[in-house]
py3Dmol code that shows the C-alpha trace and the ligand (Angstrom):
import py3Dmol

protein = """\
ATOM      1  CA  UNK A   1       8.518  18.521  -4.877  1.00  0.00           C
ATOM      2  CA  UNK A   2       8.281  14.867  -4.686  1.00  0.00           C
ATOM      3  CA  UNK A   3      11.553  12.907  -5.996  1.00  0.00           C
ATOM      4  CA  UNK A   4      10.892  11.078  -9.500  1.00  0.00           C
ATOM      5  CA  UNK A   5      13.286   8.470 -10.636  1.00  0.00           C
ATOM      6  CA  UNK A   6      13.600   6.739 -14.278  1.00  0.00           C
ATOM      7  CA  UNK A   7      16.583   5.158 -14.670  1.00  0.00           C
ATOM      8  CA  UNK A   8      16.695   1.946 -12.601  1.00  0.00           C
ATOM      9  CA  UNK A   9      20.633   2.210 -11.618  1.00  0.00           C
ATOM     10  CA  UNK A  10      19.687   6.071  -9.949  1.00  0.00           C
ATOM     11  CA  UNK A  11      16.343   3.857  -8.631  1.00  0.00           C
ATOM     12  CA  UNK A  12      18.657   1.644  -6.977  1.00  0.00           C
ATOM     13  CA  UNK A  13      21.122   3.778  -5.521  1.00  0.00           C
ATOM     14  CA  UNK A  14      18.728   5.875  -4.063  1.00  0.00           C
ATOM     15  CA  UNK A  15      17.053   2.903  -1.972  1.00  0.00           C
ATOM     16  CA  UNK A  16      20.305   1.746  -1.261  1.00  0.00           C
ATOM     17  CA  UNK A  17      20.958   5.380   0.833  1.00  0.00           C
ATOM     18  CA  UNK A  18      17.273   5.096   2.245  1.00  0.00           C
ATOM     19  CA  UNK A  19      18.474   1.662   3.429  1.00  0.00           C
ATOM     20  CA  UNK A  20      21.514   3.266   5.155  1.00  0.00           C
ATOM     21  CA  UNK A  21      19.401   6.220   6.947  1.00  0.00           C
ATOM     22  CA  UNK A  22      15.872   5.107   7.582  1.00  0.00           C
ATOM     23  CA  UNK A  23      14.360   1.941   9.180  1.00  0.00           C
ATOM     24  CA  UNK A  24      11.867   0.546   7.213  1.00  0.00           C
ATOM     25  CA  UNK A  25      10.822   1.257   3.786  1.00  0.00           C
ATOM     26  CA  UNK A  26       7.635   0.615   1.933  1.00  0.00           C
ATOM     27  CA  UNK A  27       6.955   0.036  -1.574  1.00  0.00           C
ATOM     28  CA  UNK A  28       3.724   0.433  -3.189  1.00  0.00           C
ATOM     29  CA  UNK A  29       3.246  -1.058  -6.956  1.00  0.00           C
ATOM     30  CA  UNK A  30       0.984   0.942  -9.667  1.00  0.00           C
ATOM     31  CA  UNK A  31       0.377   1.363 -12.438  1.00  0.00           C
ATOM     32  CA  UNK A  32      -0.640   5.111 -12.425  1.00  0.00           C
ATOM     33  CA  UNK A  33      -4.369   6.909 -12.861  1.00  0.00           C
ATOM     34  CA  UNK A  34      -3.712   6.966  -9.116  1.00  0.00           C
ATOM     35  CA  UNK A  35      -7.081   7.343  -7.216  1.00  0.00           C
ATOM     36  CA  UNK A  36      -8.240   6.736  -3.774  1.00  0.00           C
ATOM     37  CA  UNK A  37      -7.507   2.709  -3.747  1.00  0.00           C
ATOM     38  CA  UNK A  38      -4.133   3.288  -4.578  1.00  0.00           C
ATOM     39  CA  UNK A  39      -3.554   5.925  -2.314  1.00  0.00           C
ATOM     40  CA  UNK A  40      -5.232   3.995   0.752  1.00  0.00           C
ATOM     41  CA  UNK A  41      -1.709   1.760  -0.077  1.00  0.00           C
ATOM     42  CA  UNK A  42      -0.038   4.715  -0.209  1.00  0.00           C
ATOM     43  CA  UNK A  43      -0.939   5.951   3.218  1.00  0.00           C
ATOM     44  CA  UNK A  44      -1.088   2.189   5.290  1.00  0.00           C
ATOM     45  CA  UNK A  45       2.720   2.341   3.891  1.00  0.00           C
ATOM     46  CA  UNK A  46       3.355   5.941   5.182  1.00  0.00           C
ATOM     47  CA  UNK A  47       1.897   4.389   8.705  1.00  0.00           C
ATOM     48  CA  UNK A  48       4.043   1.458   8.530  1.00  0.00           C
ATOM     49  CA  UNK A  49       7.685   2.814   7.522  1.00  0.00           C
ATOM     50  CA  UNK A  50      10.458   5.685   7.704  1.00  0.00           C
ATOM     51  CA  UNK A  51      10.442   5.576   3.661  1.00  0.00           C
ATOM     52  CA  UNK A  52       7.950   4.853   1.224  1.00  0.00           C
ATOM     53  CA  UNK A  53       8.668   4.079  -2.635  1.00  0.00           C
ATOM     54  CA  UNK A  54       5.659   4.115  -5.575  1.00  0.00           C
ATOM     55  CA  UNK A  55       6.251   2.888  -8.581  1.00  0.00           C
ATOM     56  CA  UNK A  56       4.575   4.251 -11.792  1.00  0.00           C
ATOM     57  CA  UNK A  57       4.855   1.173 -14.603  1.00  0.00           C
ATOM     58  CA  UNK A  58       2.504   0.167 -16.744  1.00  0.00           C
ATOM     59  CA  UNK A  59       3.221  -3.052 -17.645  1.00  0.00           C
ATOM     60  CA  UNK A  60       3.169  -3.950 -21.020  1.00  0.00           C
ATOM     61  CA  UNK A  61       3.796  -7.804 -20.712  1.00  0.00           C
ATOM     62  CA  UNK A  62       0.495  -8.027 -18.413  1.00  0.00           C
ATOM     63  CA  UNK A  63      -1.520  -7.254 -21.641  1.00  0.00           C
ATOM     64  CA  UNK A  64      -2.777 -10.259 -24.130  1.00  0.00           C
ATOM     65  CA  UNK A  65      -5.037  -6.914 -26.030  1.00  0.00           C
ATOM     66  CA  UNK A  66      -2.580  -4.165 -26.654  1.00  0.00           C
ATOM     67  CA  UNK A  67      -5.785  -2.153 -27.298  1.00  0.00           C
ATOM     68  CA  UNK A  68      -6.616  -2.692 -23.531  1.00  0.00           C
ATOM     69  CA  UNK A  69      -2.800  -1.720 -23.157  1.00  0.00           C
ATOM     70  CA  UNK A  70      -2.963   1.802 -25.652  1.00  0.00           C
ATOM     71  CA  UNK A  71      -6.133   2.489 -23.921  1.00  0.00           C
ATOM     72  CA  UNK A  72      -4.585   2.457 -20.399  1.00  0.00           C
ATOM     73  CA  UNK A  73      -5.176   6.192 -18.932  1.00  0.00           C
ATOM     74  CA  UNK A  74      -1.294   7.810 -18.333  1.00  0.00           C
ATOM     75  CA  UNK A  75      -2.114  10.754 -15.662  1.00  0.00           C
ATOM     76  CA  UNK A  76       1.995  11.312 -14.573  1.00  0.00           C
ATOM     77  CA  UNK A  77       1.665  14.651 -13.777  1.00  0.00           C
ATOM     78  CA  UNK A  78      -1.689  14.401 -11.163  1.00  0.00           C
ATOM     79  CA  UNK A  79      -0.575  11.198 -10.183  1.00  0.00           C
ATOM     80  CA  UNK A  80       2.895  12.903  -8.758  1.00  0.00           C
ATOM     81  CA  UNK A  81       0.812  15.711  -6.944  1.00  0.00           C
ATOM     82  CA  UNK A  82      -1.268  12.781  -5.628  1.00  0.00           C
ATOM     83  CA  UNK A  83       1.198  10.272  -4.033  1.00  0.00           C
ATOM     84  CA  UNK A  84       3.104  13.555  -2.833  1.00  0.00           C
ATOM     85  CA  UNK A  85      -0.211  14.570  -0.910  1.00  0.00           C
ATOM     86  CA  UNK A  86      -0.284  11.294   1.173  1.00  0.00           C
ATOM     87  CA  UNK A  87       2.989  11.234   2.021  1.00  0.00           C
ATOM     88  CA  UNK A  88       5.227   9.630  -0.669  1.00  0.00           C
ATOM     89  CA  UNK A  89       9.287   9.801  -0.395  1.00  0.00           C
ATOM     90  CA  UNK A  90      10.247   8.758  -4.137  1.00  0.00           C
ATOM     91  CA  UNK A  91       8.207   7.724  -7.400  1.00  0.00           C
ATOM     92  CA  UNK A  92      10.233   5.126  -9.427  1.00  0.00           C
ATOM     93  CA  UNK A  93       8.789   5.765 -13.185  1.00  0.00           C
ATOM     94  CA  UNK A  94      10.738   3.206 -15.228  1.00  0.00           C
ATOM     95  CA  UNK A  95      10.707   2.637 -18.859  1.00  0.00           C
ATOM     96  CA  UNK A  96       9.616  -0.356 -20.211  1.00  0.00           C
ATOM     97  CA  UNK A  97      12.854  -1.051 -22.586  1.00  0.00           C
ATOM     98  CA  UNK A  98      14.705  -0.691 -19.180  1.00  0.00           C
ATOM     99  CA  UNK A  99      12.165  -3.402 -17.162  1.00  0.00           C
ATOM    100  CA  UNK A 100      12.759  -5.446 -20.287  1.00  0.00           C
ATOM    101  CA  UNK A 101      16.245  -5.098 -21.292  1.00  0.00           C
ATOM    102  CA  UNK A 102      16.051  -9.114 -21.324  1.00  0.00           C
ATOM    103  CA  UNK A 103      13.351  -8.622 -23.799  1.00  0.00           C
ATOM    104  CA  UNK A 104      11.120 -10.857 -21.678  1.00  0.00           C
ATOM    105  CA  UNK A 105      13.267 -13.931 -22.263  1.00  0.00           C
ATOM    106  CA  UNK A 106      13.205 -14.644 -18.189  1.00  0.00           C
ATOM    107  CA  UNK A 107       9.683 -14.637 -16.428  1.00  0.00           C
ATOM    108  CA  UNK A 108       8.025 -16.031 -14.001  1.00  0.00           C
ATOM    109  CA  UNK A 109       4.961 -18.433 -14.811  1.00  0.00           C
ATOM    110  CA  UNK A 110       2.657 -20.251 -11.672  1.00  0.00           C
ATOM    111  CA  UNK A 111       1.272 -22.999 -12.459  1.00  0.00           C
ATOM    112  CA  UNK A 112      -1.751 -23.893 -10.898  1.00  0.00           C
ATOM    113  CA  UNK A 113      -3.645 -21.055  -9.437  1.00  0.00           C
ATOM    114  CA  UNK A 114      -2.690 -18.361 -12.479  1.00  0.00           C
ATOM    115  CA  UNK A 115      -4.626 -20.332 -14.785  1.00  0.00           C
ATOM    116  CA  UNK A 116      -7.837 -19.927 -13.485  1.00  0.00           C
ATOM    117  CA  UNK A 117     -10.662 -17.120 -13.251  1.00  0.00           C
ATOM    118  CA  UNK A 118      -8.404 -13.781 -14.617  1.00  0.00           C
ATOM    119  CA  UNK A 119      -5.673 -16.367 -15.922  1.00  0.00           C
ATOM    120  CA  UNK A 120      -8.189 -18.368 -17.923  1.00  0.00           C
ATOM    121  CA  UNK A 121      -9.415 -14.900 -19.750  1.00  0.00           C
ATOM    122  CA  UNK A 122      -6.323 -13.470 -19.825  1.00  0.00           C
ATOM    123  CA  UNK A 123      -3.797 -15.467 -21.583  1.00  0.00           C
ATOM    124  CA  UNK A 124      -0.249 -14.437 -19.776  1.00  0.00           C
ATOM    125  CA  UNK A 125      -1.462 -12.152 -17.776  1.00  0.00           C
ATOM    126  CA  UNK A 126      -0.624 -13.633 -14.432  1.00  0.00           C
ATOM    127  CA  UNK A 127       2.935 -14.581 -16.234  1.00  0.00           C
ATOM    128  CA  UNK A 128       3.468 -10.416 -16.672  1.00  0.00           C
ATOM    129  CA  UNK A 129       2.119  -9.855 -13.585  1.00  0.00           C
ATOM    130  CA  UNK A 130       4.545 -11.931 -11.389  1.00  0.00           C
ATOM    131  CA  UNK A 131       7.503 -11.184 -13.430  1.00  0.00           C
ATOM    132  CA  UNK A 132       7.522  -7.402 -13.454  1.00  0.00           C
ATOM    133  CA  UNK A 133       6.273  -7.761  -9.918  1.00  0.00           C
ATOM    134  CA  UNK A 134       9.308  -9.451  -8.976  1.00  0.00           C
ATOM    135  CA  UNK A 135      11.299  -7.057 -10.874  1.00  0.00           C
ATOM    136  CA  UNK A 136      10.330  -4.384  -8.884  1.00  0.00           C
ATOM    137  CA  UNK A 137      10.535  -5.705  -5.949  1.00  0.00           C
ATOM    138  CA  UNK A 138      13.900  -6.626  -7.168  1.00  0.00           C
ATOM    139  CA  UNK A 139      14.624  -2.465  -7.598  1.00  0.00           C
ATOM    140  CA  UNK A 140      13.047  -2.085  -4.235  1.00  0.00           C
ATOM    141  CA  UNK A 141      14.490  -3.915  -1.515  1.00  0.00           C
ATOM    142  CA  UNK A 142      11.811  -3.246   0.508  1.00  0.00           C
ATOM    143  CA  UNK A 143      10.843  -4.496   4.129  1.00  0.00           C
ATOM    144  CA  UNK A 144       7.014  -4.224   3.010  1.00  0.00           C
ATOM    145  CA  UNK A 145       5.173  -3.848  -0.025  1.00  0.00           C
ATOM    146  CA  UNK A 146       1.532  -2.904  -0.290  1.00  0.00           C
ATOM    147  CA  UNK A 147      -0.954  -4.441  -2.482  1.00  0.00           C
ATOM    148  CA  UNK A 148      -4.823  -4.211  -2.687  1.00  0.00           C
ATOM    149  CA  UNK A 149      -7.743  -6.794  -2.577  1.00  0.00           C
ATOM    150  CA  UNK A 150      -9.485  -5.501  -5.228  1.00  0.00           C
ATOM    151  CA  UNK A 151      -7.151  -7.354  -7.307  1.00  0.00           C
ATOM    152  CA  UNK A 152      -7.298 -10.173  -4.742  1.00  0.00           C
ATOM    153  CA  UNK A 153      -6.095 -13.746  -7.182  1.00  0.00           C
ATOM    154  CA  UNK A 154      -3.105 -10.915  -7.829  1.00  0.00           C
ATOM    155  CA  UNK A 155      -2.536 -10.768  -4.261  1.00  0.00           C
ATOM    156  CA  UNK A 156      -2.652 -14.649  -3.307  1.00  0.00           C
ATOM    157  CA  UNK A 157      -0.566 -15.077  -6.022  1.00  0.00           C
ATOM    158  CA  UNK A 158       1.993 -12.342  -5.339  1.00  0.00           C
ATOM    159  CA  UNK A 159       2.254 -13.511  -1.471  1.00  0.00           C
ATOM    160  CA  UNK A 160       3.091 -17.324  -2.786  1.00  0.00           C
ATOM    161  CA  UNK A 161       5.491 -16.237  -5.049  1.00  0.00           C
ATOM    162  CA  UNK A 162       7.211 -14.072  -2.131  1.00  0.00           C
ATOM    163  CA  UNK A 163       6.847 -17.655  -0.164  1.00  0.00           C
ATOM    164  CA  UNK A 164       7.994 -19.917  -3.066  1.00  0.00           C
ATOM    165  CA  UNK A 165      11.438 -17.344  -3.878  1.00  0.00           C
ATOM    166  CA  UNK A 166      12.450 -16.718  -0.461  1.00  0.00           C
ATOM    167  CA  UNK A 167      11.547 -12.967  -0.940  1.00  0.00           C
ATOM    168  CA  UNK A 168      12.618 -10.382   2.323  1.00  0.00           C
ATOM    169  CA  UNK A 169       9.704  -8.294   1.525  1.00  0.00           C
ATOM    170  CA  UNK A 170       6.149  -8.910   3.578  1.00  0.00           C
ATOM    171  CA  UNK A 171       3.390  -8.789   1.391  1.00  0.00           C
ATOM    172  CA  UNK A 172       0.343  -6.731   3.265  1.00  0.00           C
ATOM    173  CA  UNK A 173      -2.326  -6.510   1.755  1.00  0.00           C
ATOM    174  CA  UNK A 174      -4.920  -3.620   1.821  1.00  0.00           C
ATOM    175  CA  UNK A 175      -8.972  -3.503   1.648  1.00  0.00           C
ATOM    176  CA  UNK A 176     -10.866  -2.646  -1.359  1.00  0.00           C
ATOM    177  CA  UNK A 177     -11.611   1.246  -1.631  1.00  0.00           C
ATOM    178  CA  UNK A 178     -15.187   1.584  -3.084  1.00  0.00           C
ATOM    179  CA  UNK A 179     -17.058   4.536  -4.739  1.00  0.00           C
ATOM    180  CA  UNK A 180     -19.750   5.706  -2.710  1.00  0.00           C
ATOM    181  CA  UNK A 181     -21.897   3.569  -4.880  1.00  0.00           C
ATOM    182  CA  UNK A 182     -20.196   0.579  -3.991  1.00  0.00           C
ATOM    183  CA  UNK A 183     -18.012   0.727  -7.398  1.00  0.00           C
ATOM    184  CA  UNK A 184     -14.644  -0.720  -6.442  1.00  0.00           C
ATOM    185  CA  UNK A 185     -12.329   2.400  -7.898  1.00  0.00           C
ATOM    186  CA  UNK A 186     -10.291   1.194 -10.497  1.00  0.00           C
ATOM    187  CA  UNK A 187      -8.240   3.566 -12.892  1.00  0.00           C
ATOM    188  CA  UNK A 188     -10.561   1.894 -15.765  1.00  0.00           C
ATOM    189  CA  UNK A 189     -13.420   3.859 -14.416  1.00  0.00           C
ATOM    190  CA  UNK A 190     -12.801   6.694 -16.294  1.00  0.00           C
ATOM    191  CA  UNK A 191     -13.122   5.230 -19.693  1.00  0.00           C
ATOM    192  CA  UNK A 192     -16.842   4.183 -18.836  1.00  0.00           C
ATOM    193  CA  UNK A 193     -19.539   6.459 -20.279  1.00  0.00           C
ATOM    194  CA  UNK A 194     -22.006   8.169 -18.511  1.00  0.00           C
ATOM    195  CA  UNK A 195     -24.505   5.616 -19.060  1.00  0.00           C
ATOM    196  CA  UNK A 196     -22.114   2.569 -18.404  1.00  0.00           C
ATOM    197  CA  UNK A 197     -20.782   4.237 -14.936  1.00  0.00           C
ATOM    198  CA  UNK A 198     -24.685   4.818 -13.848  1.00  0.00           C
ATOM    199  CA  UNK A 199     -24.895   0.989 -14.428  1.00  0.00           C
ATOM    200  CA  UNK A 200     -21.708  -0.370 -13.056  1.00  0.00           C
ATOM    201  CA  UNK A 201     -22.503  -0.484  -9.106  1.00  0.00           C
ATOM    202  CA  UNK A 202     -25.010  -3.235  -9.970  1.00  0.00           C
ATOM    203  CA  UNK A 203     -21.839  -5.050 -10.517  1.00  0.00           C
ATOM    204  CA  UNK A 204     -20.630  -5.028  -6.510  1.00  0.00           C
ATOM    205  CA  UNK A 205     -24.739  -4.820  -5.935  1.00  0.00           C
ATOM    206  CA  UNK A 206     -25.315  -8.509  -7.162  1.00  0.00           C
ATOM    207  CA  UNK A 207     -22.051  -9.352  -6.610  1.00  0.00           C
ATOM    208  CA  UNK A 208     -22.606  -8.962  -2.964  1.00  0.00           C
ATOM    209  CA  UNK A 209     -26.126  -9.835  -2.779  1.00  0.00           C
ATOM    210  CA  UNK A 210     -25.476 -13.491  -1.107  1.00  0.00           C
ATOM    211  CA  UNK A 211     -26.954 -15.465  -4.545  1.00  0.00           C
ATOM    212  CA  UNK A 212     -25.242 -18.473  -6.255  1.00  0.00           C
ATOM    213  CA  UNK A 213     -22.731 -17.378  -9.023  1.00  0.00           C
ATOM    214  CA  UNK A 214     -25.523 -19.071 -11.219  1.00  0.00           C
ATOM    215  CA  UNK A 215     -27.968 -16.544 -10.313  1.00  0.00           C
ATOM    216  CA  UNK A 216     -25.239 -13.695 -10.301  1.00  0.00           C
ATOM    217  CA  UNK A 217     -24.813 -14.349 -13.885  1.00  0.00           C
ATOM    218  CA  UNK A 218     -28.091 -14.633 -14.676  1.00  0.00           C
ATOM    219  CA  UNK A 219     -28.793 -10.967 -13.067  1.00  0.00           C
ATOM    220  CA  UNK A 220     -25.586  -9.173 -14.646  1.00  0.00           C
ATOM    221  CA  UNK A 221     -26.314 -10.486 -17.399  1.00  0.00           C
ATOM    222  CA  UNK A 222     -29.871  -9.354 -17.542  1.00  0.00           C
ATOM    223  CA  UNK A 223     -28.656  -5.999 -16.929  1.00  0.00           C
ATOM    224  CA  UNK A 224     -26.844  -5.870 -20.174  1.00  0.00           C
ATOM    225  CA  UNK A 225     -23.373  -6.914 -18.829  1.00  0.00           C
ATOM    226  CA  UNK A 226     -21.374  -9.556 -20.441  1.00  0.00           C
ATOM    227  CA  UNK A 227     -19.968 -11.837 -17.510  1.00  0.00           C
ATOM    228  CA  UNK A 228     -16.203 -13.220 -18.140  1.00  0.00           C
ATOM    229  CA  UNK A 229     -16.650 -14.990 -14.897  1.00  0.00           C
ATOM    230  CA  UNK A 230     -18.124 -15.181 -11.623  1.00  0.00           C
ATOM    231  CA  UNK A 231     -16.747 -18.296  -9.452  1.00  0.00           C
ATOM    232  CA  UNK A 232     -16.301 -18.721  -5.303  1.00  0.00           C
ATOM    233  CA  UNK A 233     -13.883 -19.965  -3.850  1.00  0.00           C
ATOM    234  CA  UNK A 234     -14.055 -20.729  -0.599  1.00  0.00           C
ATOM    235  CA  UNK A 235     -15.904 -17.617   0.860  1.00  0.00           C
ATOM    236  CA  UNK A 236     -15.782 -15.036  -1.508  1.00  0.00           C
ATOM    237  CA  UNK A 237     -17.352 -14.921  -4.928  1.00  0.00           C
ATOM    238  CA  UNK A 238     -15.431 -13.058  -7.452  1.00  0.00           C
ATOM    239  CA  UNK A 239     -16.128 -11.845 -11.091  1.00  0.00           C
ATOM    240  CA  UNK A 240     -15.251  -9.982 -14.216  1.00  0.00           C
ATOM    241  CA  UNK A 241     -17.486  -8.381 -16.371  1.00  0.00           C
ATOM    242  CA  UNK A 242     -17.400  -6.068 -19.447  1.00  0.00           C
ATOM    243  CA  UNK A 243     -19.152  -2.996 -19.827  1.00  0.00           C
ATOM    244  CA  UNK A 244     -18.512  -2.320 -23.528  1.00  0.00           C
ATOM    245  CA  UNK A 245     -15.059  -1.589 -24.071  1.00  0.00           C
ATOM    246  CA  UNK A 246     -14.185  -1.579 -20.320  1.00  0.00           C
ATOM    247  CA  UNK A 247     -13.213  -4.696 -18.330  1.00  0.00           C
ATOM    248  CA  UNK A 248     -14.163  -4.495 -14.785  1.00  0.00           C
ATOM    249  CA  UNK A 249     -12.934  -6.848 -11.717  1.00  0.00           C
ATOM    250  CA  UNK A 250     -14.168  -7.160  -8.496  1.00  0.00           C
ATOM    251  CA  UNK A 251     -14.365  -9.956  -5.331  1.00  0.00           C
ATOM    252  CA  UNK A 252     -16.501  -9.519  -1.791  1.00  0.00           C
TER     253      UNK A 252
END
"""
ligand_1 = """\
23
AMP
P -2.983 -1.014 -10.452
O -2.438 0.379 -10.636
O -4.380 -1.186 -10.935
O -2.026 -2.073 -10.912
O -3.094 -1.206 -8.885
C -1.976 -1.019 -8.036
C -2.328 -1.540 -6.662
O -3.441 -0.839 -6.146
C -2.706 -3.021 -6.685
O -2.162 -3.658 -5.538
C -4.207 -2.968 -6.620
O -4.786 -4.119 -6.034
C -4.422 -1.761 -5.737
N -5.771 -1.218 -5.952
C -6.345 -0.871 -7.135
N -7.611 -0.464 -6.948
C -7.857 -0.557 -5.615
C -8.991 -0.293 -4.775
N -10.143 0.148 -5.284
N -8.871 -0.523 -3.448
C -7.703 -0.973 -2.926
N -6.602 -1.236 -3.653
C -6.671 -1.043 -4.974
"""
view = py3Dmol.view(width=600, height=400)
view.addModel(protein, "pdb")
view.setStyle({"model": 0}, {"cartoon": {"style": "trace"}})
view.addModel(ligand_1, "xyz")
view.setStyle({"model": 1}, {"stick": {}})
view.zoomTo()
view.show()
C-alpha cells in the first residue's frame, strides 16, 4: 500500500529520511481527480529520481467562487490506487487549517505577469497559487518538481518565482496530456454533461486551428461557448472558456 501522510511535521520527517537514503527526490503538486495528465508528471518524476512525493491539496485560497471550490471533484481513494500504479513513494494529503495555520496572513503576490489572462478573471488566484505552491515546496525539499503545460501562465509563473526566491528545486515542466479528441484532460471534465463534453474538443479544435484570437472568439463563441479569453503571446495562443457551469483552460 502506498504511504499517505497528513500531518505536515510526519510530512517532513519523512522527506527528511528520504533525503538521508535516496538521491534525488521528485515532487509532483495536485490537486486530486488524478487522471492521465497528472500521472504523465507522476511517471517523468519516477524516471527522473530515487523518490517521488504527490501531494493531494486542494487549495482553497486559489478560489475567488467557493462554488467552483465546493464543486471541486475529491476522488482520495482512486486517486491513491492511481499514483501507486505509476510508481509513487508517498502521498502528502494535508489539511487546509494546517497549510493555513497563518490564516493566509503571509502570501506571495507577482506583480506583473499574474494579472493578466487567468489573473485578470480570477481575482487572487495566481496569489493562492504561488503561495501554497511555495508552501509545498517548502514541505518538500525536493531536487525536482513536476508541473504541466496545460496550466502553462501557472508554470512561467511558478519557474520565476523559483528564480526570484532562490528556490533548490528545478522546475520541469511536462506536455499537455490530451483526450483522444484533443480535450486537454483536466479533473473538471467530469462535471461536463454529455452534451457539453461532445462539444468541448472544438475548444483545442479552433484553438489550434492557426486563426487570429479575433476569429477564435468569433468561432467558440458561435458554438455556444462563452470565451473568458483567448490572447497570444508570443507563439502560443491561449484561452479560457465556459461551458455552463464548467471553466475550461487550455494553450497550443
Ligand atoms: P491540478 O491538480 O489541476 O492542480 O494539476 C496538477 C498538475 O498537473 C499541474 O502542474 C497541472 O499543470 C498538471 N496537469 C493537469 N492537467 C494536465 C494535462 N492534461 N496534461 C499535463 N499536465 C496536466
Amino acid at each position: 500500500m502506498i504511504e499517505v501522510i497528513s500531518n505536515i511535521g510526519d510530512a517532513g520527517r519523512r522527506l527528511s529520511q528520504f533525503r538521508r537514503e535516496a538521491k534525488s527526490i521528485g515532487f509532483v503538486p495536485t490537486m486530486g481527480a488524478l487522471h492521465d495528465g497528472h500521472l504523465s508528471l507522476i511517471e517523468q518524476a519516477r524516471a527522473d529520481n530515487d523518490r517521488v512525493v504527490v501531494s493531494i491539496f486542494v487549495n482553497p485560497t486559489q478560489y475567488d467562487d467557493p462554488k467552483d471550490l465546493e464543486r471541486y471533484p475529491r476522488t482520495l481513494a482512486s486517486d491513491l490506487d492511481k499514483a501507486e500504479s505509476v510508481g509513487a513513494d508517498l502521498v502528502i494529503h494535508p489539511a487546509p487549517e494546517d497549510i493555513y495555520s497563518d490564516n493566509y496572513r503571509f502570501r506571495v503576490s507577482e506583480t506583473v505577469f499574474s494579472r493578466e489572462l487567468e489573473g485578470a478573471h480570477r481575482k487572487g488566484h495566481f496569489d493562492g497559487v504561488l503561495t501554497v505552491v511555495l508552501k509545498l515546496l517548502n514541505i518538500a525539499r525536493a531536487d525536482r518538481a513536476y508541473f504541466g503545460e496545460k496550466d502553462w501562465q501557472q508554470l512561467e509563473l511558478v519557474r520565476d518565482m523559483a528564480a526570484a526566491f532562490f528556490l533548490p528545486t528545478e522546475i520541469v515542466s511536462c506536455p499537455t496530456i490530451r483526450e483522444a479528441d484533443g480535450l486537454a484532460m483536466s479533473s473538471r471534465n467530469m462535471l461536463l454533461t454529455t452534451e457539453e463534453r461532445a462539444l468541448a474538443p472544438e475548444f483545442h479544435r479552433i484553438l489550434a486551428s492557426g486563426a487570429s484570437a479575433e476569429e477564435v472568439v468569433r468561432q467558440l463563441t458561435e458554438r455556444g461557448f462563452v470565451v473568458d479569453y483567448v490572447e497570444k503571446r508570443g507563439d502560443r495562443i491561449l484561452g479560457a472558456v465556459r461551458l455552463g457551469k464548467v471553466r475550461l483552460i487550455d494553450n497550443v
